[in-house]
N, CA, C and O atoms as a GROMACS GRO file, in nm:
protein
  408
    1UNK      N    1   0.083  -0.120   0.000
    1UNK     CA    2   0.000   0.000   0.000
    1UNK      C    3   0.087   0.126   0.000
    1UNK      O    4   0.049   0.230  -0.052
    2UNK      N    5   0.222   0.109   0.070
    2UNK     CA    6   0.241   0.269   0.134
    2UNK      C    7   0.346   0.257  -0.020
    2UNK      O    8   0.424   0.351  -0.032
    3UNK      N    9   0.348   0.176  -0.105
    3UNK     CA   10   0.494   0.136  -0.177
    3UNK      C   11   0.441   0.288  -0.285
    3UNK      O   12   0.532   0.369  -0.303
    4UNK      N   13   0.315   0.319  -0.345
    4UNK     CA   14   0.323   0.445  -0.359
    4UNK      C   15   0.290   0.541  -0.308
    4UNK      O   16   0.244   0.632  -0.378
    5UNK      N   17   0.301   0.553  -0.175
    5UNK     CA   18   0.295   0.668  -0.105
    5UNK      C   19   0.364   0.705   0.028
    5UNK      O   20   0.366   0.604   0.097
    6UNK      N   21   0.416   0.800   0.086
    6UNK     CA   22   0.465   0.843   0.215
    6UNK      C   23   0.392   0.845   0.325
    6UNK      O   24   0.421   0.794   0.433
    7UNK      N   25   0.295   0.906   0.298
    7UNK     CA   26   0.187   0.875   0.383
    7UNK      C   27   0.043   0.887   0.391
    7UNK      O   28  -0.026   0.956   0.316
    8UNK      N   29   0.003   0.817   0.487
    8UNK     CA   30  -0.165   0.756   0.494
    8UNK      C   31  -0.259   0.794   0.596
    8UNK      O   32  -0.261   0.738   0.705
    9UNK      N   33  -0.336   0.886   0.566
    9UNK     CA   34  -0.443   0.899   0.718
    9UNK      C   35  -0.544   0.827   0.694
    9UNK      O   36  -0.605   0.866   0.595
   10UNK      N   37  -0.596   0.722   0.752
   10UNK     CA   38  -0.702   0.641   0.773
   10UNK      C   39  -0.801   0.736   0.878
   10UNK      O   40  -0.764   0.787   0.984
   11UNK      N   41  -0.918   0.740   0.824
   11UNK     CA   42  -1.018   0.779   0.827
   11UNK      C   43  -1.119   0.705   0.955
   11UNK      O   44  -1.159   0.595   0.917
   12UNK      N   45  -1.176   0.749   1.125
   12UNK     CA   46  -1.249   0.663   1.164
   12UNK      C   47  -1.286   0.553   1.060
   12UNK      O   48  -1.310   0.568   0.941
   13UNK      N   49  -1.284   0.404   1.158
   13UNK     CA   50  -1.359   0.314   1.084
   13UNK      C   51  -1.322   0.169   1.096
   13UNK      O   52  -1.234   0.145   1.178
   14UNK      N   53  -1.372   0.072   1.032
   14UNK     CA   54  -1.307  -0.044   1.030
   14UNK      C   55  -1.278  -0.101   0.934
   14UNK      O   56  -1.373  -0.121   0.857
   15UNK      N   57  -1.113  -0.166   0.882
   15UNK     CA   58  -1.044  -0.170   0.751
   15UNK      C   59  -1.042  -0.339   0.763
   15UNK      O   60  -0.969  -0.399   0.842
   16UNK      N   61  -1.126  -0.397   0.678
   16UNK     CA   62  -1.100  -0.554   0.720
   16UNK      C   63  -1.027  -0.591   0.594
   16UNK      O   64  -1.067  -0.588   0.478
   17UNK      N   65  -0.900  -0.629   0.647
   17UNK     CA   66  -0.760  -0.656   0.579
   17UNK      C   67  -0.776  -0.816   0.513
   17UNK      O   68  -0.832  -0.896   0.588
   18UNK      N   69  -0.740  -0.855   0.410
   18UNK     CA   70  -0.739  -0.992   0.329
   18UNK      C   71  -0.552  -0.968   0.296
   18UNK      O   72  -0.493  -1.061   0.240
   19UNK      N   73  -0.471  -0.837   0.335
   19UNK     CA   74  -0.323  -0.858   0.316
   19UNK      C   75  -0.259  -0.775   0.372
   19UNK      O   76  -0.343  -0.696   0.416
   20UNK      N   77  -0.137  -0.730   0.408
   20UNK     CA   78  -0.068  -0.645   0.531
   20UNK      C   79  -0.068  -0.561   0.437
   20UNK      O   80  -0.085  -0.571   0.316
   21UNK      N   81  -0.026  -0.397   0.568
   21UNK     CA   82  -0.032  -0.309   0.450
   21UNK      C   83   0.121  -0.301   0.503
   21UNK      O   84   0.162  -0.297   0.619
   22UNK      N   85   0.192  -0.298   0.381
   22UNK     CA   86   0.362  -0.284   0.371
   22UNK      C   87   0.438  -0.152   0.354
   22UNK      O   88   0.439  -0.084   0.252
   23UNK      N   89   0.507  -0.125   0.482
   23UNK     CA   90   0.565   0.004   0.449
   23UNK      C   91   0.692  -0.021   0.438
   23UNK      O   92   0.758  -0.069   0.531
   24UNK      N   93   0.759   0.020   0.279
   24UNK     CA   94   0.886  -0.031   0.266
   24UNK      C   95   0.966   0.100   0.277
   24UNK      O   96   1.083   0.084   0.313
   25UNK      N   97   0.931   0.214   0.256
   25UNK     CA   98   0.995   0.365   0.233
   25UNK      C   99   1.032   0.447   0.358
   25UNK      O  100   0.943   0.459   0.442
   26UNK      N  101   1.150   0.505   0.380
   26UNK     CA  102   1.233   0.534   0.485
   26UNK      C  103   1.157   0.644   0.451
   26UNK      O  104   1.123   0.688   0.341
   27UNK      N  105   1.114   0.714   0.673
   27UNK     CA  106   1.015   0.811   0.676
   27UNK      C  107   0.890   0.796   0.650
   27UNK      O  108   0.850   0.892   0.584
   28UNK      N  109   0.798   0.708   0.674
   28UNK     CA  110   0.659   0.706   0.608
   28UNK      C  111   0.602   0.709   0.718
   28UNK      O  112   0.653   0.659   0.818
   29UNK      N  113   0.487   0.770   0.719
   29UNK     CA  114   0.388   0.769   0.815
   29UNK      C  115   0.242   0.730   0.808
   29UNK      O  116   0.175   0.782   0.719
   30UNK      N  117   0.179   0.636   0.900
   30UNK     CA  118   0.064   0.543   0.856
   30UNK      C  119  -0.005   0.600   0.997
   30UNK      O  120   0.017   0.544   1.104
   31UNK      N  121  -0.096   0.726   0.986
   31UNK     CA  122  -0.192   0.777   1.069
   31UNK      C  123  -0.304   0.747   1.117
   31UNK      O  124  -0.383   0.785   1.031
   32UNK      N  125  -0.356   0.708   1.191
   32UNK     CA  126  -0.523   0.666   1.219
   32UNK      C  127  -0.604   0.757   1.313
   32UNK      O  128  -0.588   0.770   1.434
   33UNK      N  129  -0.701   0.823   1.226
   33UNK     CA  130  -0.792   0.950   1.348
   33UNK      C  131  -0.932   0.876   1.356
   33UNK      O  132  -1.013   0.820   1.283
   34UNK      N  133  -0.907   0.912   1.507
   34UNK     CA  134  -1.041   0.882   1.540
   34UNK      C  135  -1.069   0.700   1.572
   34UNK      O  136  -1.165   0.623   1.582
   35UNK      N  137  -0.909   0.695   1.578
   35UNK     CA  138  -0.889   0.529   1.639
   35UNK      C  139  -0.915   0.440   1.517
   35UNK      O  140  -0.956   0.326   1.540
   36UNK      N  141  -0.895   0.478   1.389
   36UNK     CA  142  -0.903   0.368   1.326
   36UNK      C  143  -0.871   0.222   1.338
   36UNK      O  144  -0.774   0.197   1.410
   37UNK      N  145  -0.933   0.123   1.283
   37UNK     CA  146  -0.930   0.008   1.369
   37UNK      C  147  -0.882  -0.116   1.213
   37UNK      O  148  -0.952  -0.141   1.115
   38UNK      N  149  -0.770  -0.158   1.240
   38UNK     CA  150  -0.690  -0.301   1.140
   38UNK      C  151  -0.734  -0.394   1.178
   38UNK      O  152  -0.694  -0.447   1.282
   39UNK      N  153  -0.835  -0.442   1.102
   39UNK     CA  154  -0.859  -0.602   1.144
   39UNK      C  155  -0.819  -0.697   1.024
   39UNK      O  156  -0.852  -0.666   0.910
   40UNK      N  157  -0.708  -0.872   1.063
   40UNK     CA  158  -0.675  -0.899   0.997
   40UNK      C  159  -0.768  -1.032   0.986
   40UNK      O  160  -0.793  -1.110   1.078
   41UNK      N  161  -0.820  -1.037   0.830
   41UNK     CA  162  -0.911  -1.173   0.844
   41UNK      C  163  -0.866  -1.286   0.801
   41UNK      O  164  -0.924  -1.381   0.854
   42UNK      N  165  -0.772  -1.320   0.714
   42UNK     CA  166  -0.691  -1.395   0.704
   42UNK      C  167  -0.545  -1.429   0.760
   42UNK      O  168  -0.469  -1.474   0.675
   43UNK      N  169  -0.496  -1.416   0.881
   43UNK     CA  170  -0.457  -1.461   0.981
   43UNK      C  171  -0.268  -1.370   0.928
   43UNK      O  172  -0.163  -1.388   0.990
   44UNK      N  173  -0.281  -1.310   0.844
   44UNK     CA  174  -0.146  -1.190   0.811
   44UNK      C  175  -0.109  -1.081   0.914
   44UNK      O  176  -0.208  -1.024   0.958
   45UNK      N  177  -0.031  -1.052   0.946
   45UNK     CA  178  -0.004  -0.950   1.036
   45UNK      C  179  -0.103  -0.790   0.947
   45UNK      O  180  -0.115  -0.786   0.824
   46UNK      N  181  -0.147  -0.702   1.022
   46UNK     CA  182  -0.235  -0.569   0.998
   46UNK      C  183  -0.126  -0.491   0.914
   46UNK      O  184  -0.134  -0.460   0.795
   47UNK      N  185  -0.012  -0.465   1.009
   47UNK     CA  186   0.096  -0.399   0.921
   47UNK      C  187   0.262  -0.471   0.950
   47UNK      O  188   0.304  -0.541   1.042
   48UNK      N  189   0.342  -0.407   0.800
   48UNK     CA  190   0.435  -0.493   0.787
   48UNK      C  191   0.528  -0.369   0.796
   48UNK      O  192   0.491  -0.275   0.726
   49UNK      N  193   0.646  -0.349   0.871
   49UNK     CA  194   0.710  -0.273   0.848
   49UNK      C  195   0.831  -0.332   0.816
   49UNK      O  196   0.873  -0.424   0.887
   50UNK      N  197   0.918  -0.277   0.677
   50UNK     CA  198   1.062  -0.305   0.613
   50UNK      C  199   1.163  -0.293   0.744
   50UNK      O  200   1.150  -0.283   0.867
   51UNK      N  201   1.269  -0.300   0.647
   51UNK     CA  202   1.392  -0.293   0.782
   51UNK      C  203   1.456  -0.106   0.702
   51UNK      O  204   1.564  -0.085   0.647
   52UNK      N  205   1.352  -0.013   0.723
   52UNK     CA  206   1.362   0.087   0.738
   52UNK      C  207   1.358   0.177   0.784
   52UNK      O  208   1.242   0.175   0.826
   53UNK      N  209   1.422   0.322   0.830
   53UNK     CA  210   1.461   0.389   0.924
   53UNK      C  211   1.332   0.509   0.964
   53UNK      O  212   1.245   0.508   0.877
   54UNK      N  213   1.311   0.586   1.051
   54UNK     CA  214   1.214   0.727   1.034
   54UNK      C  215   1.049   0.666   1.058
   54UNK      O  216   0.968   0.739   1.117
   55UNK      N  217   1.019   0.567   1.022
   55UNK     CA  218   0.845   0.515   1.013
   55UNK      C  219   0.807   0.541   1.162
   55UNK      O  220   0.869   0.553   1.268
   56UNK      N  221   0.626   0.547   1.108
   56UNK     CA  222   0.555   0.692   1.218
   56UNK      C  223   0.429   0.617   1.163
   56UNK      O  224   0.377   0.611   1.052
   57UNK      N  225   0.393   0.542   1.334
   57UNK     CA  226   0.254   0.455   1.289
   57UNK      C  227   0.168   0.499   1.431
   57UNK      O  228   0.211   0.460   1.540
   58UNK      N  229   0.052   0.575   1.422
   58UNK     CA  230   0.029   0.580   1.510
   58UNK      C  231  -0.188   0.627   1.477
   58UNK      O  232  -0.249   0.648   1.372
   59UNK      N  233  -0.234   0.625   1.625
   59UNK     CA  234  -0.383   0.626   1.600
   59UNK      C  235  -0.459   0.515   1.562
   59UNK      O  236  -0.572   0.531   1.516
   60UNK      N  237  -0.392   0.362   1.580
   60UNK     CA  238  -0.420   0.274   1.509
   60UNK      C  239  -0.461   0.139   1.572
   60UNK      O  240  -0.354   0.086   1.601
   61UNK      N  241  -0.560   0.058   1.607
   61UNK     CA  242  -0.603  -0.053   1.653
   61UNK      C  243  -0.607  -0.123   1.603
   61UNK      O  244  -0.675  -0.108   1.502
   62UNK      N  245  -0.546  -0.249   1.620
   62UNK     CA  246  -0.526  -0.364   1.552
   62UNK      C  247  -0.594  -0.466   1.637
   62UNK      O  248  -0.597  -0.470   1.760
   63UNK      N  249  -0.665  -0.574   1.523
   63UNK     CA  250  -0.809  -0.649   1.594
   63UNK      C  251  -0.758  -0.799   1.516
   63UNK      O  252  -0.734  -0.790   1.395
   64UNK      N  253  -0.745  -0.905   1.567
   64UNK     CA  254  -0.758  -1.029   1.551
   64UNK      C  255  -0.885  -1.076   1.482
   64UNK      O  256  -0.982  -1.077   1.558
   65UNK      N  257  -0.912  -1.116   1.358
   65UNK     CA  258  -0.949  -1.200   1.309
   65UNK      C  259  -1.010  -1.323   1.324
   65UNK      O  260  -0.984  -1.388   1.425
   66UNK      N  261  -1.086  -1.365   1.241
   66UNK     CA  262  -1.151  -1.503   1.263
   66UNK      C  263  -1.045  -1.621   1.244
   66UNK      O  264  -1.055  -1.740   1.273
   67UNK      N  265  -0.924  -1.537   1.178
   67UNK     CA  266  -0.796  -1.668   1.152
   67UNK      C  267  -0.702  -1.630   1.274
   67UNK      O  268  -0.672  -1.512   1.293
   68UNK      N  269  -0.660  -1.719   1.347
   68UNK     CA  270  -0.550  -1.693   1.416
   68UNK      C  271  -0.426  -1.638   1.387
   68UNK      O  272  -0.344  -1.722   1.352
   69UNK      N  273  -0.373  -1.482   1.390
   69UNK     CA  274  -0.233  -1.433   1.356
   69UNK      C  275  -0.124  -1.465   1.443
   69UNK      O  276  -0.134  -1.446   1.564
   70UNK      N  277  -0.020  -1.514   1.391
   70UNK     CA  278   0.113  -1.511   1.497
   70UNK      C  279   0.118  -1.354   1.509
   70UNK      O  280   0.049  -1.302   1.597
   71UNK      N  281   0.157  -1.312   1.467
   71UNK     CA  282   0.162  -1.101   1.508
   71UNK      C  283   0.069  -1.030   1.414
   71UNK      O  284   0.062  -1.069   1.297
   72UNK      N  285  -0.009  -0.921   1.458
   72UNK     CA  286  -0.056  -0.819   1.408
   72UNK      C  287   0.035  -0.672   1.405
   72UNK      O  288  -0.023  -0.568   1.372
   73UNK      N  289   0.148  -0.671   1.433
   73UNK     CA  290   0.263  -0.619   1.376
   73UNK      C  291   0.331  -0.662   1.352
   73UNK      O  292   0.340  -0.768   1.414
   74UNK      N  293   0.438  -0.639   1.258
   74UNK     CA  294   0.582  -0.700   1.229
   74UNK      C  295   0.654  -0.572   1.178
   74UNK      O  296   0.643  -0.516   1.068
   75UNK      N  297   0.745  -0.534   1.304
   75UNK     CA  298   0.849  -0.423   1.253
   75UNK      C  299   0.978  -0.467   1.217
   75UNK      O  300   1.056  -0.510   1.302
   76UNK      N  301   1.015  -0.457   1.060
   76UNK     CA  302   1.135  -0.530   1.051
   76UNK      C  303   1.184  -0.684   1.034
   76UNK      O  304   1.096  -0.767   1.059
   77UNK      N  305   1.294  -0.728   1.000
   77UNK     CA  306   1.287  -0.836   0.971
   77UNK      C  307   1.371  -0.862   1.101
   77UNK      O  308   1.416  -0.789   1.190
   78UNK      N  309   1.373  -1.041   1.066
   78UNK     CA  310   1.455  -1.070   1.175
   78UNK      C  311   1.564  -1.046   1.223
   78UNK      O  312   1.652  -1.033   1.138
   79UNK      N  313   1.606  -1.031   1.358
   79UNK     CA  314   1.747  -0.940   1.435
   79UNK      C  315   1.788  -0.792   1.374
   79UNK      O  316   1.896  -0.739   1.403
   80UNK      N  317   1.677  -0.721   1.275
   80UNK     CA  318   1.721  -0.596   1.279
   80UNK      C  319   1.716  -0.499   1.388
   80UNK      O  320   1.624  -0.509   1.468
   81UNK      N  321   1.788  -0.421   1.399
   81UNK     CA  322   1.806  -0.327   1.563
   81UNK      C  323   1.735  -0.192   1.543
   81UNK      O  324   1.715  -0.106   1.629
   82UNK      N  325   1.697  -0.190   1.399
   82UNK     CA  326   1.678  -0.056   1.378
   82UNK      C  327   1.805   0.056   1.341
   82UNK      O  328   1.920   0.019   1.322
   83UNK      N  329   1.762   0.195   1.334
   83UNK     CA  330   1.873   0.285   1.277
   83UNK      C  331   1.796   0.403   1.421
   83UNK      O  332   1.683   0.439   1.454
   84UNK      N  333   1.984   0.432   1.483
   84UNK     CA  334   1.993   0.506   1.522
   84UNK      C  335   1.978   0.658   1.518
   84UNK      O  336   1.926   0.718   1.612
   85UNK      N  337   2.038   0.738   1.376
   85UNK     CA  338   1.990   0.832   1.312
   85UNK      C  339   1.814   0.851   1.254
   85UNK      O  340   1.755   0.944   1.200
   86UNK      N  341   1.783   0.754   1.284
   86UNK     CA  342   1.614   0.788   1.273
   86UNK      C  343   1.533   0.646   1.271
   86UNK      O  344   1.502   0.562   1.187
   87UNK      N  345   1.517   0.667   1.408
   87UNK     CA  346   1.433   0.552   1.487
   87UNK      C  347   1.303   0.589   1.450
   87UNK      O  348   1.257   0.702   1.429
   88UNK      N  349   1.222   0.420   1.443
   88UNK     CA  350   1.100   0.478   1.429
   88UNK      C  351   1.024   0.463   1.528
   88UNK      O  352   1.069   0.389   1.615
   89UNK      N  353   0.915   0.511   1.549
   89UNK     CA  354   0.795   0.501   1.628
   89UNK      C  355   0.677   0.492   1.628
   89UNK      O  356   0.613   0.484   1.523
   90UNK      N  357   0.633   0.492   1.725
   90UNK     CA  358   0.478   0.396   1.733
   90UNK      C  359   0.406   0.495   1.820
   90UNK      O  360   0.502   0.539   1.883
   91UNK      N  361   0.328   0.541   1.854
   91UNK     CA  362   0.254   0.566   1.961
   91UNK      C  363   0.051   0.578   1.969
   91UNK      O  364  -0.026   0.600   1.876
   92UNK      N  365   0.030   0.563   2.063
   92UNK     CA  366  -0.110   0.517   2.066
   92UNK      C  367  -0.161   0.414   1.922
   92UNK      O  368  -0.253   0.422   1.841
   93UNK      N  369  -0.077   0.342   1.940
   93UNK     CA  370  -0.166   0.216   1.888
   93UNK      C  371  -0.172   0.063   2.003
   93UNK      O  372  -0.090   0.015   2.081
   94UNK      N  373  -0.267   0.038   1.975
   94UNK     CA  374  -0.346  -0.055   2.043
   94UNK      C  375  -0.357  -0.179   1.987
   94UNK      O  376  -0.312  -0.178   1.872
   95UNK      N  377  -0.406  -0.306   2.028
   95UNK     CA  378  -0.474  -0.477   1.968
   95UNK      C  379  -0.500  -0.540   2.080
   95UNK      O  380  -0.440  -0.563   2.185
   96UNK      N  381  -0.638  -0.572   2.019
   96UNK     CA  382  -0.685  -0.656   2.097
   96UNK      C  383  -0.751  -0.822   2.005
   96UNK      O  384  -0.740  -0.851   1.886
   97UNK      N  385  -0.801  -0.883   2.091
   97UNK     CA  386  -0.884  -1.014   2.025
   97UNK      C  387  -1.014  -0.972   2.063
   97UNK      O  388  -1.044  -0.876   2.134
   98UNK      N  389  -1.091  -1.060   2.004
   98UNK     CA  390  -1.247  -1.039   1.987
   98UNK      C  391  -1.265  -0.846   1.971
   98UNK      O  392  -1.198  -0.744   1.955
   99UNK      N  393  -1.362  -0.878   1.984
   99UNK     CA  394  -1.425  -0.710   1.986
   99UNK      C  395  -1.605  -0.744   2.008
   99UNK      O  396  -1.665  -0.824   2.079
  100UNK      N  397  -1.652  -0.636   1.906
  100UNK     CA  398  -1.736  -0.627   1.927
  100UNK      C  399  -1.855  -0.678   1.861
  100UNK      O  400  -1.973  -0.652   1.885
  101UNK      N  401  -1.792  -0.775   1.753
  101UNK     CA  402  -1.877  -0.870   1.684
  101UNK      C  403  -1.845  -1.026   1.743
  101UNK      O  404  -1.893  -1.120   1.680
  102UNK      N  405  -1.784  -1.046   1.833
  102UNK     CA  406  -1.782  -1.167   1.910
  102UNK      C  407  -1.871  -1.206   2.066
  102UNK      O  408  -1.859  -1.316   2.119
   0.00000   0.00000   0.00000
């Protein structure tokens, strides 16, 4: 999703995901107002983040599915540490299981 774009404000609501949304681009930002809510229905993580530097994910609830996910995030690949010159961050995002159709 973010592969053509920098960044994304999701709109109140609920986004029922069939594939992760992939942020491969150093600096991107994936916004959610009004608590937008990632639900993954085929058992994929909500969002995928590259092994890239600066990313800015925040406003965002992530909801478990009728398929069981091993993660509803994935920052990075395996044993990356991240980049010191521009760490990324997360703030006010949330996940839970069930909700409010269970």
């Amino acid at each position: 999703m973010l592969d053509q774009y920098k960044y994304v404000v999701l709109q109140p609501g609920q986004y029922n995901l069939t594939d992760s949304i992939k942020i491969n681009k150093e600096g991107s930002v994936l916004l959610g107002i009004g608590m937008a809510t990632l639900i993954s229905t085929t058992g994929r993580p909500c969002i995928e983040v590259a092994n890239v530097g600066g990313v800015r994910v925040a406003g965002i609830l992530l909801e478990a599915g009728p398929i069981k996910s091993e993660t509803l995030l994935r920052w990075g690949a395996t044993a990356w540490t991240g980049s010191q010159d521009q760490p990324g961050v997360m703030s006010d995002v949330f996940a839970r299981v069930g909700g409010p159709n269970d």
